[in-house]
N, C-alpha and C positions, 0 to 999 in steps of 0.2 A: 504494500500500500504506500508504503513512503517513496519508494523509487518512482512509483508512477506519479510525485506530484512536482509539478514544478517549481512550489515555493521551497523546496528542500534542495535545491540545486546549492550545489557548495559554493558556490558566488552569490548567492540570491542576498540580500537584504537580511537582516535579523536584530530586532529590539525586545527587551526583556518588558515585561508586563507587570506595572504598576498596581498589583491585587492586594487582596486581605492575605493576613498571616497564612492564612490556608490553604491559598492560594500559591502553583510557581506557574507563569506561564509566559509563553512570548511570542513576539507577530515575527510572518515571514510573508516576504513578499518577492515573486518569481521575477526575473530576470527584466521582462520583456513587461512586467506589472499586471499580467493579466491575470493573475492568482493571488488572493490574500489567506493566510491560516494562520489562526489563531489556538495556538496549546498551550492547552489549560488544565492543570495539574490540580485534583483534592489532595492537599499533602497533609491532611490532618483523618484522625479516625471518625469523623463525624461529616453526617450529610453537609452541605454547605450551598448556599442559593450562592451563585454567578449575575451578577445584575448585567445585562447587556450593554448596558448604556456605558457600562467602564470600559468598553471595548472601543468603543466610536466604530459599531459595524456604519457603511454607508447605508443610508435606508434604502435606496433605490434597486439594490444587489439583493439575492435569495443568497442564501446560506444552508450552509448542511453540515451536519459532526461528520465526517467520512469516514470516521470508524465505526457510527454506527449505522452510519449510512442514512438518518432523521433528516429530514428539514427542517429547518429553525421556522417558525411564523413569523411572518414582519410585524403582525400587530404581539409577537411575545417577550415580555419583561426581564423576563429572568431563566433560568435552569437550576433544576438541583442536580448536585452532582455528590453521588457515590464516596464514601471514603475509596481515597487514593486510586479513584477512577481519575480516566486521562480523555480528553476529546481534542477533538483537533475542527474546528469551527474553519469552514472554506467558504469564498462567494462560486469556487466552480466543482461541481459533484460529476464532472463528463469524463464518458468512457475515452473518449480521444485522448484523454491527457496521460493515459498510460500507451495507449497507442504512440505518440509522438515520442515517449520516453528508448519505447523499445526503437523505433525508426530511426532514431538520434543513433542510438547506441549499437546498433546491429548494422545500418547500412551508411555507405557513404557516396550513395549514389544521387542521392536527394534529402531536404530537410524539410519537417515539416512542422507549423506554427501554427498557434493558436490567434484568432484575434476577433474580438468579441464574441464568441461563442462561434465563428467560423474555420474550419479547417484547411490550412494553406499549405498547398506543399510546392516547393520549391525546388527544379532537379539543378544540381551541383554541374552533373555531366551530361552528355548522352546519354538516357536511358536507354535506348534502342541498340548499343553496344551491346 
């Protein structure tokens, strides 16, 4: 699941997250900016509500835990979350974004990019070689 996202790209962007004690978490932002994740860590043994609004999600984006694969609601305030449960909050839950990880990474014949929810691909060479 992490290999296929692309705010975990070892270049990407990364700031740590300004939470309650109980909180550890931190934003990532993909290369190209078209991925945001937010991981957010219960690091205490007790449930703990997540107030959204500490986040600054943009409202205009859908969101989803991609571990557990939910959708956030836009009209929703808050999350409980599990002792020393971990979620990883995205504005992109697309199967392409594992697609382009593996394409990146297996071929160098073409490269292919994400860009607002469109799939771009781009040939390097001659495919036709």
């Amino acid at each position: 699941l992490r290999t296929s996202q692309l705010a975990f790209h070892p270049n990407a962007t990364q700031f740590t997250l300004h939470l309650s004690d109980a909180f550890f978490g931190f934003w990532r932002q993909s290369i190209c900016r078209s991925q945001n994740i937010f991981c957010v860590s219960n690091i205490s043994k007790n449930i703990q509500t997540l107030f959204l609004a500490d986040l600054n999600l943009v409202n205009n984006e859908n969101y989803f835990d991609l571990i557990s694969g939910k959708k956030i609601q836009k009209e929703q305030q808050n999350l409980h979350i599990n002792p020393y449960q971990t979620i990883w909050i995205s504005n992109q839950n697309n199967w392409f974004l594992s697609i382009e990880h593996r394409v990146l990474n297996t071929s160098k014949r073409f490269e292919v990019h994400v860009s607002k929810g469109y799939l771009i691909w781009f040939f390097s060479k001659n495919p036709f070689n």
